[in-house]
CHARMM internal coordinates of N, CA and C (Angstrom, degrees):
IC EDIT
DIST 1 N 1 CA 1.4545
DIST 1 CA 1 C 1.5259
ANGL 1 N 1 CA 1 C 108.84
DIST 1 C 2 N 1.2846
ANGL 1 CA 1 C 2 N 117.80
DIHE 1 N 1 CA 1 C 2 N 150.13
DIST 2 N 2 CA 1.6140
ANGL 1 C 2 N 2 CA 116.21
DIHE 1 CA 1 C 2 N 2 CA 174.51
DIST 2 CA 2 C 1.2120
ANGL 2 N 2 CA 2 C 126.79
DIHE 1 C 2 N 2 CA 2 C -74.29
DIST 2 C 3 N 1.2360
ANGL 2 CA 2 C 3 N 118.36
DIHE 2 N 2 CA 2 C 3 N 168.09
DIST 3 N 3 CA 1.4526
ANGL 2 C 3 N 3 CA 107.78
DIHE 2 CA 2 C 3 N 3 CA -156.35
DIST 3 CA 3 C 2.2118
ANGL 3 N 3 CA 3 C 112.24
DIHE 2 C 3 N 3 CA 3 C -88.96
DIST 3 C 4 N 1.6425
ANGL 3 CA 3 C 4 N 70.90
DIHE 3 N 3 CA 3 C 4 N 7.92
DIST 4 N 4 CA 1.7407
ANGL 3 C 4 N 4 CA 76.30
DIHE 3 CA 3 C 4 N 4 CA 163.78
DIST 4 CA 4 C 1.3102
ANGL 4 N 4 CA 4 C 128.10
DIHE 3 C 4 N 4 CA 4 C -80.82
DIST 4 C 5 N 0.9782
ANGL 4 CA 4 C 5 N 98.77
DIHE 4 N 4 CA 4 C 5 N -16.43
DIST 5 N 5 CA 1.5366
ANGL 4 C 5 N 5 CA 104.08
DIHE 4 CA 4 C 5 N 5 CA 173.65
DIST 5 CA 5 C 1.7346
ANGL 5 N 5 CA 5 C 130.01
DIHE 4 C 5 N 5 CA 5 C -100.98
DIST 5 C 6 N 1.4240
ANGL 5 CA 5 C 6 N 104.59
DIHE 5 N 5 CA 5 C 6 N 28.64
DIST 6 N 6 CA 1.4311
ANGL 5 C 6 N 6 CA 99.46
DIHE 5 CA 5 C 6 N 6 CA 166.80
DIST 6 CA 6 C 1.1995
ANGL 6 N 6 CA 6 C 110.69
DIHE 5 C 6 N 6 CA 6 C -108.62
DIST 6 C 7 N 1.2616
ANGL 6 CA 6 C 7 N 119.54
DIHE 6 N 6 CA 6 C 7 N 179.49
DIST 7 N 7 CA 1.2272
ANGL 6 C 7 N 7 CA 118.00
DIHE 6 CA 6 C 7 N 7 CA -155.03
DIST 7 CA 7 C 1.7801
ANGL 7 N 7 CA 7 C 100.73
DIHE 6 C 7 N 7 CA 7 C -108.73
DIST 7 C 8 N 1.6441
ANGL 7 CA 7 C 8 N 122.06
DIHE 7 N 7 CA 7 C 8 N 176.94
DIST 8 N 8 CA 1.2299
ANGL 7 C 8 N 8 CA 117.53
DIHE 7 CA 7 C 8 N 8 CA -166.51
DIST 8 CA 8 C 1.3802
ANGL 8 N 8 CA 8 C 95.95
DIHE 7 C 8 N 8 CA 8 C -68.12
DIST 8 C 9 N 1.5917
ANGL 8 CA 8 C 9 N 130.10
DIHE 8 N 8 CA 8 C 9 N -168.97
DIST 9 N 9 CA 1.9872
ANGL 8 C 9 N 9 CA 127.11
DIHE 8 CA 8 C 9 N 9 CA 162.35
DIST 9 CA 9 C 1.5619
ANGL 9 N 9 CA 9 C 100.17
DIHE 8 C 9 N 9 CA 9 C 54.47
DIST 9 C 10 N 1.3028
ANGL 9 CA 9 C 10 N 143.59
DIHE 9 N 9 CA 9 C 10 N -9.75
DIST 10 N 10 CA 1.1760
ANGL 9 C 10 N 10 CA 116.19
DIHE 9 CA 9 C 10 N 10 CA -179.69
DIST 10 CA 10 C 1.5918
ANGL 10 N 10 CA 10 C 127.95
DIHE 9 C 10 N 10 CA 10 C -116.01
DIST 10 C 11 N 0.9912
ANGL 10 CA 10 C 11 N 94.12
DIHE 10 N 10 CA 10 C 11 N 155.80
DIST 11 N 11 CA 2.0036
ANGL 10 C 11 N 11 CA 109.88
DIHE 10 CA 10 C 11 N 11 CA -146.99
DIST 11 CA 11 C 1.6624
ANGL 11 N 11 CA 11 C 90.88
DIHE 10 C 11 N 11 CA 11 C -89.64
DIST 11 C 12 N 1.5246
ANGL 11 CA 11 C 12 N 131.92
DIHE 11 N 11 CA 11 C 12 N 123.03
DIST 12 N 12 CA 1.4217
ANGL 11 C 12 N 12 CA 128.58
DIHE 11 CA 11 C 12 N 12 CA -177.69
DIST 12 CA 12 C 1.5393
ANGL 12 N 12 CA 12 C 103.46
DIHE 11 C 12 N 12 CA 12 C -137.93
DIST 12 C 13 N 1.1676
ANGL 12 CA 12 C 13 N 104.55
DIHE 12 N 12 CA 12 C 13 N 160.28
DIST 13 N 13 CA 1.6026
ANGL 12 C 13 N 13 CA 112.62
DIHE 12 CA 12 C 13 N 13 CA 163.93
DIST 13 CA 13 C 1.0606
ANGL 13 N 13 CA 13 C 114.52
DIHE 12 C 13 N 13 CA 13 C -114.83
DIST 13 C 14 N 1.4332
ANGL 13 CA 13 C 14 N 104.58
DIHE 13 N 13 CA 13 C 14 N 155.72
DIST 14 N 14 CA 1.9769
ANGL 13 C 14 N 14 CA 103.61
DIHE 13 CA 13 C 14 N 14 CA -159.96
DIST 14 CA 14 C 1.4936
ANGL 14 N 14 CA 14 C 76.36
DIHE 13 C 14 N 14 CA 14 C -121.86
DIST 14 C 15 N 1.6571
ANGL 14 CA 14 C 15 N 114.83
DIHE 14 N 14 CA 14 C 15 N 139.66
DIST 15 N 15 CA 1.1711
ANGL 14 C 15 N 15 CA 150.11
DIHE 14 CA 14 C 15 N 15 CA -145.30
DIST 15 CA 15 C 1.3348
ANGL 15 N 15 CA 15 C 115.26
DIHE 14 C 15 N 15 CA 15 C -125.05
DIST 15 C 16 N 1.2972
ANGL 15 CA 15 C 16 N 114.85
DIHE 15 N 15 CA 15 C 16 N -40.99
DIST 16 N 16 CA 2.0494
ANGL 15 C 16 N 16 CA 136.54
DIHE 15 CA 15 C 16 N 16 CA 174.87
DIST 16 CA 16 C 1.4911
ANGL 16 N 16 CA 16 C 78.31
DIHE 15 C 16 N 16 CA 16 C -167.14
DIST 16 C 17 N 1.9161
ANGL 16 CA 16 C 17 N 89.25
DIHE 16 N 16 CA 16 C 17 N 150.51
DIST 17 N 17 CA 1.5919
ANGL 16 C 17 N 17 CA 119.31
DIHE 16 CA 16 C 17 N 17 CA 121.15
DIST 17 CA 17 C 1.3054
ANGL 17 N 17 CA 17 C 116.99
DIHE 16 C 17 N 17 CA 17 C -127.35
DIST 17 C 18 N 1.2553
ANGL 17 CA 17 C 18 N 117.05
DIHE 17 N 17 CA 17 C 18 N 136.56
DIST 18 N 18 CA 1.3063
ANGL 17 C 18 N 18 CA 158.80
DIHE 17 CA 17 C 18 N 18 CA 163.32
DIST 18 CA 18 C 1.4432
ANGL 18 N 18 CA 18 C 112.86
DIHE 17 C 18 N 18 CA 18 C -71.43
DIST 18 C 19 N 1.4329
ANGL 18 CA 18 C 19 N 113.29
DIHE 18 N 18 CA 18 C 19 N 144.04
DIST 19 N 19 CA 1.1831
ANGL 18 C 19 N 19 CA 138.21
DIHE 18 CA 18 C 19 N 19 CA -175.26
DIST 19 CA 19 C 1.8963
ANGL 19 N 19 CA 19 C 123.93
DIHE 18 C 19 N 19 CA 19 C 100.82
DIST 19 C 20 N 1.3467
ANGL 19 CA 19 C 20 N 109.68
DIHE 19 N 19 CA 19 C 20 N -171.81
DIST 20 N 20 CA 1.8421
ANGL 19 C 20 N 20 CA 102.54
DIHE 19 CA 19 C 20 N 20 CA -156.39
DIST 20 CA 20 C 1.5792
ANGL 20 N 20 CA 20 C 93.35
DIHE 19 C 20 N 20 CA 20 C -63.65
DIST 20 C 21 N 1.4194
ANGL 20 CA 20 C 21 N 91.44
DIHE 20 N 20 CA 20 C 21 N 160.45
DIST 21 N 21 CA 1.5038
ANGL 20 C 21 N 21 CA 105.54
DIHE 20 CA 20 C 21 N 21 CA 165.38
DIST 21 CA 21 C 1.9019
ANGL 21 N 21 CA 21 C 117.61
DIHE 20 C 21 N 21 CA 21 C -52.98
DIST 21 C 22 N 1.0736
ANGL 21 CA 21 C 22 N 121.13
DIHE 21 N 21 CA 21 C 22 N -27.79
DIST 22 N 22 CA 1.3769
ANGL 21 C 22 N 22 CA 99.84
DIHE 21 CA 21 C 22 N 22 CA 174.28
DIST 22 CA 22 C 1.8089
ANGL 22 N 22 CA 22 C 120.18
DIHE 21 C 22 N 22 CA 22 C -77.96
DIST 22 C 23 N 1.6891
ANGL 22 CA 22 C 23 N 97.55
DIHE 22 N 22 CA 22 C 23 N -25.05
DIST 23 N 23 CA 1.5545
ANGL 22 C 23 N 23 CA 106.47
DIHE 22 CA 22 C 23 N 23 CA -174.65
DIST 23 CA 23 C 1.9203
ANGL 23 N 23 CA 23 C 102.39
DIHE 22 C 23 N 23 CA 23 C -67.68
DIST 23 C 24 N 1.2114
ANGL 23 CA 23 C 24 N 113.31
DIHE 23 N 23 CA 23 C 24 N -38.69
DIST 24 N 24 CA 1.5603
ANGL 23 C 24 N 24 CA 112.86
DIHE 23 CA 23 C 24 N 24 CA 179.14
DIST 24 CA 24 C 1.1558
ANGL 24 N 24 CA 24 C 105.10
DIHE 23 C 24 N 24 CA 24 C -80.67
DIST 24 C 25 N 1.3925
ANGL 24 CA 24 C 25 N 142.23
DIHE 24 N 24 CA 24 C 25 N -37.65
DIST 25 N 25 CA 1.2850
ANGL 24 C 25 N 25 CA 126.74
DIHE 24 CA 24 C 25 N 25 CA 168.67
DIST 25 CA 25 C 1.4882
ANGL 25 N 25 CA 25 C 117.65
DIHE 24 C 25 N 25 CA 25 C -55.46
DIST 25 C 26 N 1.0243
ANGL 25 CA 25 C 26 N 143.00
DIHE 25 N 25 CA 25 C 26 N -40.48
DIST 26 N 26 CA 1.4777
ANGL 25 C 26 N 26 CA 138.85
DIHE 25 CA 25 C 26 N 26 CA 175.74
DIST 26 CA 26 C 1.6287
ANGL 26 N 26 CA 26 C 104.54
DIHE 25 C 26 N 26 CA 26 C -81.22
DIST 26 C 27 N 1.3889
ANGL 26 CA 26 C 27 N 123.65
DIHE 26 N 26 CA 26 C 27 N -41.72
DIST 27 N 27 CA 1.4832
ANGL 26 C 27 N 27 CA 99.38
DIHE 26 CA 26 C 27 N 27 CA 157.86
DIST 27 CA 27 C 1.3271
ANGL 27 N 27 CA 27 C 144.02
DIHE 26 C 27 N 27 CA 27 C -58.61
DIST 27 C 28 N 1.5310
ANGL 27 CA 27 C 28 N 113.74
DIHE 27 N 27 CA 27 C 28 N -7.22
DIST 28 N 28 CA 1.3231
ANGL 27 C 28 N 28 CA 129.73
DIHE 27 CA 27 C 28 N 28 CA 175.04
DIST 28 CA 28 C 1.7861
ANGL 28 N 28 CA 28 C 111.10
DIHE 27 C 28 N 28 CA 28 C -95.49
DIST 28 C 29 N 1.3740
ANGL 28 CA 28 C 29 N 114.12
DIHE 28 N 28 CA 28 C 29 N -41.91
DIST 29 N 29 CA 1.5606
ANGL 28 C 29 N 29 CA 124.01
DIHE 28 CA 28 C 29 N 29 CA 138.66
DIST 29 CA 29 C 1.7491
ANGL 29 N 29 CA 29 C 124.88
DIHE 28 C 29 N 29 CA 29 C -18.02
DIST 29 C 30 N 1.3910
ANGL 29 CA 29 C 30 N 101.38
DIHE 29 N 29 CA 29 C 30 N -44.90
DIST 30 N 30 CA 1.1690
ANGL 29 C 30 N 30 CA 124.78
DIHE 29 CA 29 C 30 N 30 CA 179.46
DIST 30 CA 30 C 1.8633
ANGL 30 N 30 CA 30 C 124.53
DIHE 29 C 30 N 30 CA 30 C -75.64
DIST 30 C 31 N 1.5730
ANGL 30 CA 30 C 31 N 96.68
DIHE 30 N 30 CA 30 C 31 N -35.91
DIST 31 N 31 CA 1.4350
ANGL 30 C 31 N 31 CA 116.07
DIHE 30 CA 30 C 31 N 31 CA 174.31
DIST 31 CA 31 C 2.1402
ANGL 31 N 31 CA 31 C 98.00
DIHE 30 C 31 N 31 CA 31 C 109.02
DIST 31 C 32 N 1.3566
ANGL 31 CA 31 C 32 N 103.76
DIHE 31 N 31 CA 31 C 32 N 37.01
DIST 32 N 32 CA 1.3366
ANGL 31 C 32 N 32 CA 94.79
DIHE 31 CA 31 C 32 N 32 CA 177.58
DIST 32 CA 32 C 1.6685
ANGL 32 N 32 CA 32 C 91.67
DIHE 31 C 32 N 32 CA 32 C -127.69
DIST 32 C 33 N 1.5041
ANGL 32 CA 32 C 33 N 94.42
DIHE 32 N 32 CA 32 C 33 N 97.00
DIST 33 N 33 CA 1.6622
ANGL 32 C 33 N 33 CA 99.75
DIHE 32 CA 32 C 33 N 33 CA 153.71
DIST 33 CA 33 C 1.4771
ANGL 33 N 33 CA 33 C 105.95
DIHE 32 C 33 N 33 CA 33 C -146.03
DIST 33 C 34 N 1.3515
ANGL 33 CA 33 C 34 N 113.56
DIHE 33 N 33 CA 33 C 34 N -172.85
DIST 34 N 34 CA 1.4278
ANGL 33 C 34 N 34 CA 121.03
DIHE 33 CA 33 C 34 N 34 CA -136.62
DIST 34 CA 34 C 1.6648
ANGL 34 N 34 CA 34 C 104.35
DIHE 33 C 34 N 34 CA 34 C -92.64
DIST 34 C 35 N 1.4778
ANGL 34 CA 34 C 35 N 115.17
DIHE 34 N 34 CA 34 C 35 N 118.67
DIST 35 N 35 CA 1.4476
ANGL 34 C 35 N 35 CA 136.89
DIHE 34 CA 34 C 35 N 35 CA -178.88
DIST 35 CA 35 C 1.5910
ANGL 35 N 35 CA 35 C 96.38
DIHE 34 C 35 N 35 CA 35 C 83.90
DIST 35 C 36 N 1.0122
ANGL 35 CA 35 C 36 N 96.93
DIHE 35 N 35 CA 35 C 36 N 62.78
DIST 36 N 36 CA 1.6559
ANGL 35 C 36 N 36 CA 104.69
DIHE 35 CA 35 C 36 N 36 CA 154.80
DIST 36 CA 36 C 1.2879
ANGL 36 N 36 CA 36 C 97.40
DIHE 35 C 36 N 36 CA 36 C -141.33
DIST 36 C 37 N 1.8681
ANGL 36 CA 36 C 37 N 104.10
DIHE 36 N 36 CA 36 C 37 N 147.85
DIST 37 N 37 CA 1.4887
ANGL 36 C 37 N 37 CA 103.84
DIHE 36 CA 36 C 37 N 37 CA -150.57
DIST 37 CA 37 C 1.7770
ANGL 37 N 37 CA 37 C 73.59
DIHE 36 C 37 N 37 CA 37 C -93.59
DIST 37 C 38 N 1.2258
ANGL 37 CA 37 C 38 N 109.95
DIHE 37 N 37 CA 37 C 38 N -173.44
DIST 38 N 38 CA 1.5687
ANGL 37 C 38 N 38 CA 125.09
DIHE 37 CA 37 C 38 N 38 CA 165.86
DIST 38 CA 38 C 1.8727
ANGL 38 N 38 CA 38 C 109.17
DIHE 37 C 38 N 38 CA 38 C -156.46
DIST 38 C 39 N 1.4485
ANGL 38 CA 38 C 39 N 125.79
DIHE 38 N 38 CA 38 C 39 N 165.70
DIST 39 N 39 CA 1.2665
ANGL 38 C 39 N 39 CA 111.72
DIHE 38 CA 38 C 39 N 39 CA 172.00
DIST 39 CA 39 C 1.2162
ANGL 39 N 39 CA 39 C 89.27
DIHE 38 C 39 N 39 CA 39 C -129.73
DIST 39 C 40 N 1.2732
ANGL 39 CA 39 C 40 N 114.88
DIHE 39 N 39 CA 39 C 40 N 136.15
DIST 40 N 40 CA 1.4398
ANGL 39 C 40 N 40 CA 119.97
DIHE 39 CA 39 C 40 N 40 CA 132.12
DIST 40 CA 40 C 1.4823
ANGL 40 N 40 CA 40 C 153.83
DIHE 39 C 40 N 40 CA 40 C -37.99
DIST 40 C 41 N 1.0784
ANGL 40 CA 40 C 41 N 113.45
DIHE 40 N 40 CA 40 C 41 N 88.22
DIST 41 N 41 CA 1.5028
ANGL 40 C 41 N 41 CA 116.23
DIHE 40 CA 40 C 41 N 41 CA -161.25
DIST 41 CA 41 C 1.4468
ANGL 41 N 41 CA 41 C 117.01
DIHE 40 C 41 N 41 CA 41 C -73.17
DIST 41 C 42 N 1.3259
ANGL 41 CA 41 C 42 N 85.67
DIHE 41 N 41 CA 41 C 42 N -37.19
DIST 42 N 42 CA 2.1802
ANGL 41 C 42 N 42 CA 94.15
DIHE 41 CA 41 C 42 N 42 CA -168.93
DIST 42 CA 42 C 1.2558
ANGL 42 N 42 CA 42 C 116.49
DIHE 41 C 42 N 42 CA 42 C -149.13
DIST 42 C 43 N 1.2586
ANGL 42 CA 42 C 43 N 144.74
DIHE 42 N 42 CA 42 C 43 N 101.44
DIST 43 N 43 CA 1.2624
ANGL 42 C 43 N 43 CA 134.35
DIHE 42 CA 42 C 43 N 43 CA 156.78
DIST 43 CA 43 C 1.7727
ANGL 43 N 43 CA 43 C 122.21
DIHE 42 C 43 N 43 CA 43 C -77.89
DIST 43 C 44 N 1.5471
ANGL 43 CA 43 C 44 N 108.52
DIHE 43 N 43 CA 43 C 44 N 147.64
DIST 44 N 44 CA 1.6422
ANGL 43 C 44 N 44 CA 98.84
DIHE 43 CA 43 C 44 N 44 CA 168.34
DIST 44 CA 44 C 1.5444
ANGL 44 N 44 CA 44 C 83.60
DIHE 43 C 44 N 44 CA 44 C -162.90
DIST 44 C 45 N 1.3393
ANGL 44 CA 44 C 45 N 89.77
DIHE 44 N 44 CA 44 C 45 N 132.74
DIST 45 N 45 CA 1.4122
ANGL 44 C 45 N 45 CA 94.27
DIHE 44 CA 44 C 45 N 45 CA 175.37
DIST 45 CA 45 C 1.7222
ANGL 45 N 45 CA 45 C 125.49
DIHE 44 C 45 N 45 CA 45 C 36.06
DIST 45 C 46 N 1.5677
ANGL 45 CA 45 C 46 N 111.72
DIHE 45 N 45 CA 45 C 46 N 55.54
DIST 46 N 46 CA 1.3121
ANGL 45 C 46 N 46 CA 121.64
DIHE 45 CA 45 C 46 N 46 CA 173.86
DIST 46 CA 46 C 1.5679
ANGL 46 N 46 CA 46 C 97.47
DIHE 45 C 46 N 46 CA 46 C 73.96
DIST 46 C 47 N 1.1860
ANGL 46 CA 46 C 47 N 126.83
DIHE 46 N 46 CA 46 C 47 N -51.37
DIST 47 N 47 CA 1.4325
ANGL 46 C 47 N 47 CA 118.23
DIHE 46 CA 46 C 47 N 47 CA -166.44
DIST 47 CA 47 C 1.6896
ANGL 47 N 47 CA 47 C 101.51
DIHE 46 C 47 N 47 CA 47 C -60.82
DIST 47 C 48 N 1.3589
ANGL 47 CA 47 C 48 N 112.89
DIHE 47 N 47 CA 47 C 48 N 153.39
DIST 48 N 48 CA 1.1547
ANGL 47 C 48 N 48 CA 120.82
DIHE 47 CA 47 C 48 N 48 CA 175.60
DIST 48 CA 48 C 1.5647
ANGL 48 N 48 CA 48 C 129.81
DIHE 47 C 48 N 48 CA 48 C -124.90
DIST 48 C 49 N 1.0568
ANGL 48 CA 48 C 49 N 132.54
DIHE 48 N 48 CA 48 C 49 N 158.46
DIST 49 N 49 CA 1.6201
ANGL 48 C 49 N 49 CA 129.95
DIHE 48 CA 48 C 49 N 49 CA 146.26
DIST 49 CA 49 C 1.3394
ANGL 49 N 49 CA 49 C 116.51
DIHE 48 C 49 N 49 CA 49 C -125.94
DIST 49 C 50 N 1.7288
ANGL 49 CA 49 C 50 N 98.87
DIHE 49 N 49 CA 49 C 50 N 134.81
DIST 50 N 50 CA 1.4995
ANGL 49 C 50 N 50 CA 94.33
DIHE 49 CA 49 C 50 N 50 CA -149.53
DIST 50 CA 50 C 2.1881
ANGL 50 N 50 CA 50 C 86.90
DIHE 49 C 50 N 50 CA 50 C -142.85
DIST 50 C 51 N 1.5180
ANGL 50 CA 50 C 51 N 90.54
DIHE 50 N 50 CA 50 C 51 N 126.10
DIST 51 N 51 CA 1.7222
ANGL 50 C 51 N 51 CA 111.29
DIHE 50 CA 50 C 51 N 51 CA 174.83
DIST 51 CA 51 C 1.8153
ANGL 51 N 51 CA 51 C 99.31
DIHE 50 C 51 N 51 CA 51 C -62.29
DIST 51 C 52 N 1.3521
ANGL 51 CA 51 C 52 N 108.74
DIHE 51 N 51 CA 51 C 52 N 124.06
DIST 52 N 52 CA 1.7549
ANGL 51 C 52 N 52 CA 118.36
DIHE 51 CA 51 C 52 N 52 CA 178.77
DIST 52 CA 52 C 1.3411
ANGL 52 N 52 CA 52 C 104.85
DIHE 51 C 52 N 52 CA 52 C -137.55
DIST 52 C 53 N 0.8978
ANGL 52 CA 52 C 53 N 97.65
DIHE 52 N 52 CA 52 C 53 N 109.92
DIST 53 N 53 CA 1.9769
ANGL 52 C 53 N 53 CA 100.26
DIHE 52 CA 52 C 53 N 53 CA -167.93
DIST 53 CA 53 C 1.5555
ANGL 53 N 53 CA 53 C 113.66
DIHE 52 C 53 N 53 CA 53 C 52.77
DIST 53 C 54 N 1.5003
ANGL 53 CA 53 C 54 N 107.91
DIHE 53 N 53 CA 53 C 54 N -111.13
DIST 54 N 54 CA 1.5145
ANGL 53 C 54 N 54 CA 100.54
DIHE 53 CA 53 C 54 N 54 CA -166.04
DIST 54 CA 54 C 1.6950
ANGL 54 N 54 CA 54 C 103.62
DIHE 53 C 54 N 54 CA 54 C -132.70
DIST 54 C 55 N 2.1422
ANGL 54 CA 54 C 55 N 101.12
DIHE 54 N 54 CA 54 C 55 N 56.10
DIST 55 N 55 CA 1.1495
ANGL 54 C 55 N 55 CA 103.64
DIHE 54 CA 54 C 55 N 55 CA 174.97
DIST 55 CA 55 C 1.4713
ANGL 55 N 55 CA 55 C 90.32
DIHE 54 C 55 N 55 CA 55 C -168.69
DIST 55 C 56 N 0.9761
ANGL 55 CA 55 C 56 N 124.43
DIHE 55 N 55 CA 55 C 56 N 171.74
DIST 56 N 56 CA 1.7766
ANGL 55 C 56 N 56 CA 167.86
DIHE 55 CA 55 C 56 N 56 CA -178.96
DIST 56 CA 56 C 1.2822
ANGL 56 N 56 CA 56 C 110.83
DIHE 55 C 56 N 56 CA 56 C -80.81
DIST 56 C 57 N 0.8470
ANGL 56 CA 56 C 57 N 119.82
DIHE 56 N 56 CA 56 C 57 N 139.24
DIST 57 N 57 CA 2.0684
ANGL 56 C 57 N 57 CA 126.90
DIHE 56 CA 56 C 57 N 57 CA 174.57
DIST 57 CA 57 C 1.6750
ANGL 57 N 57 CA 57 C 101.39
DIHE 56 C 57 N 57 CA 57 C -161.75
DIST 57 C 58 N 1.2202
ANGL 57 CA 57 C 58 N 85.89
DIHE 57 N 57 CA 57 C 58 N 133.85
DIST 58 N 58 CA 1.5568
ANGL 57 C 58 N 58 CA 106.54
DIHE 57 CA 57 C 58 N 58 CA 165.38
DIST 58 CA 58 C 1.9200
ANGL 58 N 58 CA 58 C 126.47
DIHE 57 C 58 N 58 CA 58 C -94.53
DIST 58 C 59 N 1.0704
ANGL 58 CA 58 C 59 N 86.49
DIHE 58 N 58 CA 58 C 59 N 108.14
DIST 59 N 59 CA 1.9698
ANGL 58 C 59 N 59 CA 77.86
DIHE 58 CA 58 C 59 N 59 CA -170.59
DIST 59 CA 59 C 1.6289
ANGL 59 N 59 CA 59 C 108.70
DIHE 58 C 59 N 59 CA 59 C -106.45
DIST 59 C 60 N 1.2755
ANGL 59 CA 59 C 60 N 122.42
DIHE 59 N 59 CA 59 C 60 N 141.54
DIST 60 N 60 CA 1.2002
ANGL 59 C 60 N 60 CA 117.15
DIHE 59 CA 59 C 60 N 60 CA -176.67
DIST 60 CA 60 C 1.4223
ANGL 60 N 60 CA 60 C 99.44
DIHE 59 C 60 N 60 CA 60 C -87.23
DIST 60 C 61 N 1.7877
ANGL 60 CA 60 C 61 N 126.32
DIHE 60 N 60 CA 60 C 61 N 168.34
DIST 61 N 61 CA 1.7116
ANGL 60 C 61 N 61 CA 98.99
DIHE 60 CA 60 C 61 N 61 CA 164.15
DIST 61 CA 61 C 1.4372
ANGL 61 N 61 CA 61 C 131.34
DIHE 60 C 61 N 61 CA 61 C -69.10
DIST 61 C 62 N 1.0581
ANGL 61 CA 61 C 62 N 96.26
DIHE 61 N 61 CA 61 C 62 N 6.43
DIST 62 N 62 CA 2.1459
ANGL 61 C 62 N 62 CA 93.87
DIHE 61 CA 61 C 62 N 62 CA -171.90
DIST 62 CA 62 C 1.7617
ANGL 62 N 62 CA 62 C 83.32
DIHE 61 C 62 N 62 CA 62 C -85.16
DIST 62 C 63 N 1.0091
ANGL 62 CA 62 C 63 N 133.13
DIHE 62 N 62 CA 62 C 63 N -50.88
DIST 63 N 63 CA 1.7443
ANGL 62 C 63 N 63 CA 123.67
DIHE 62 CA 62 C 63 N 63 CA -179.48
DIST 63 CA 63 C 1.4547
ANGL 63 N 63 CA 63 C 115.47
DIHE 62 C 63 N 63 CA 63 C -65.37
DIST 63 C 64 N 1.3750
ANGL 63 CA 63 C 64 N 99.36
DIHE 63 N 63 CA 63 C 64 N -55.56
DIST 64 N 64 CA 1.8484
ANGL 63 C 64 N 64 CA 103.70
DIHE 63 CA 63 C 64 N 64 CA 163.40
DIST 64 CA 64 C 1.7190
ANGL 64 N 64 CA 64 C 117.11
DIHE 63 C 64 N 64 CA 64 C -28.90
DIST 64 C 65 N 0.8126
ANGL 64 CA 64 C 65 N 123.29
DIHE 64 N 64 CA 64 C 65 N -41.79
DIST 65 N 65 CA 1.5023
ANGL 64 C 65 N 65 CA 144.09
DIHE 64 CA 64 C 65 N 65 CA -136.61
DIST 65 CA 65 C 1.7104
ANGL 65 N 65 CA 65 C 97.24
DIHE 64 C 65 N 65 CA 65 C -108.08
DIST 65 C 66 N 1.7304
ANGL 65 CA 65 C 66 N 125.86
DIHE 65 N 65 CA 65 C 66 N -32.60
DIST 66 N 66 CA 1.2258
ANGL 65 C 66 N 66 CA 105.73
DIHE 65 CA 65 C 66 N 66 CA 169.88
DIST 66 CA 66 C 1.2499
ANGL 66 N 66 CA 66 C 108.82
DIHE 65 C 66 N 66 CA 66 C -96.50
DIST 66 C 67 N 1.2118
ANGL 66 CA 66 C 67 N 142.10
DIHE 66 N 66 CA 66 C 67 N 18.49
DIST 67 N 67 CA 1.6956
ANGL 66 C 67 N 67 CA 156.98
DIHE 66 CA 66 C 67 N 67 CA 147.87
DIST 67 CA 67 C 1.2117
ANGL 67 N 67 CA 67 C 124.87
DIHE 66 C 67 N 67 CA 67 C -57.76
DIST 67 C 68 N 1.4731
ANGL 67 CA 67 C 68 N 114.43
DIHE 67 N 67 CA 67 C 68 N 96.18
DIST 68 N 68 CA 1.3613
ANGL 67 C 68 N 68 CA 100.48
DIHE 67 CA 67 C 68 N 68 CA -158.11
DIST 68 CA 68 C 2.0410
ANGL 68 N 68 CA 68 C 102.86
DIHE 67 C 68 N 68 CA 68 C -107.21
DIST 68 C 69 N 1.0885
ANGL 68 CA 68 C 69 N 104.07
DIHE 68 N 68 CA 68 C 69 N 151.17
DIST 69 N 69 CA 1.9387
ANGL 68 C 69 N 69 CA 86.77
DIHE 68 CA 68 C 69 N 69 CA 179.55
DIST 69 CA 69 C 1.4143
ANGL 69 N 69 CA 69 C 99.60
DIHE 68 C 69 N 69 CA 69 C -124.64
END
COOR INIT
IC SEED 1 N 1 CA 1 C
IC BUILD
Protein backbone atom coordinates (compact mmCIF):
# COMPACT_ATOMS: atom_id res chain seq x y z
CA UNK A 1 0.00 0.00 0.00
CA UNK A 2 1.34 3.63 -0.42
CA UNK A 3 2.71 5.44 1.96
CA UNK A 4 -0.41 7.58 2.04
CA UNK A 5 -2.10 5.57 3.84
CA UNK A 6 -0.47 5.19 7.16
CA UNK A 7 -1.47 6.69 9.80
CA UNK A 8 0.28 9.71 11.91
CA UNK A 9 2.87 7.82 15.08
CA UNK A 10 3.30 4.89 12.93
CA UNK A 11 6.60 3.17 12.31
CA UNK A 12 6.51 1.37 8.48
CA UNK A 13 8.84 -0.14 6.11
CA UNK A 14 9.00 1.00 2.67
CA UNK A 15 9.04 -2.07 0.45
CA UNK A 16 9.45 -0.38 -3.43
CA UNK A 17 9.27 2.98 -4.88
CA UNK A 18 7.91 3.24 -8.07
CA UNK A 19 8.15 5.66 -10.70
CA UNK A 20 10.96 7.12 -13.51
CA UNK A 21 14.40 6.79 -12.75
CA UNK A 22 14.95 10.42 -11.93
CA UNK A 23 11.81 10.51 -9.38
CA UNK A 24 13.55 7.40 -7.34
CA UNK A 25 16.81 8.73 -7.62
CA UNK A 26 16.11 11.91 -5.64
CA UNK A 27 13.90 9.93 -3.35
CA UNK A 28 16.73 7.77 -2.48
CA UNK A 29 18.89 11.18 -2.26
CA UNK A 30 16.40 11.81 0.26
CA UNK A 31 17.03 8.53 2.40
CA UNK A 32 13.93 6.64 0.86
CA UNK A 33 15.08 3.26 -0.25
CA UNK A 34 13.86 -0.08 0.30
CA UNK A 35 13.62 -1.50 4.14
CA UNK A 36 14.22 1.53 5.80
CA UNK A 37 11.72 2.00 8.39
CA UNK A 38 10.40 5.79 8.40
CA UNK A 39 7.55 7.32 10.80
CA UNK A 40 5.05 9.32 9.99
CA UNK A 41 4.75 12.41 11.70
CA UNK A 42 1.82 14.33 10.09
CA UNK A 43 -0.64 13.82 7.60
CA UNK A 44 -3.12 16.64 6.08
CA UNK A 45 -4.62 16.18 3.20
CA UNK A 46 -2.38 13.28 1.68
CA UNK A 47 0.61 15.53 2.05
CA UNK A 48 2.90 14.28 4.59
CA UNK A 49 5.90 14.75 7.03
CA UNK A 50 7.64 11.86 7.49
CA UNK A 51 10.93 10.97 10.21
CA UNK A 52 13.86 9.19 7.65
CA UNK A 53 16.76 8.45 9.58
CA UNK A 54 17.86 11.43 11.51
CA UNK A 55 15.76 14.10 9.58
CA UNK A 56 12.30 15.40 8.40
CA UNK A 57 10.94 15.38 4.76
CA UNK A 58 8.10 16.88 3.38
CA UNK A 59 6.24 14.79 0.71
CA UNK A 60 3.51 16.06 -1.32
CA UNK A 61 0.92 13.12 -2.28
CA UNK A 62 2.02 12.68 -5.90
CA UNK A 63 5.64 11.52 -4.12
CA UNK A 64 3.86 10.01 -1.13
CA UNK A 65 1.96 7.87 -3.44
CA UNK A 66 5.01 6.12 -5.32
CA UNK A 67 6.17 4.81 -1.71
CA UNK A 68 5.06 1.77 -1.25
CA UNK A 69 5.35 -0.03 2.52
Amino acid sequence: MPLTLAKPGENVTIRRIAGKDEVRAHLAELGFVADTVVTVVSALAGNLIVQVKDSRVALDATLANRIFI
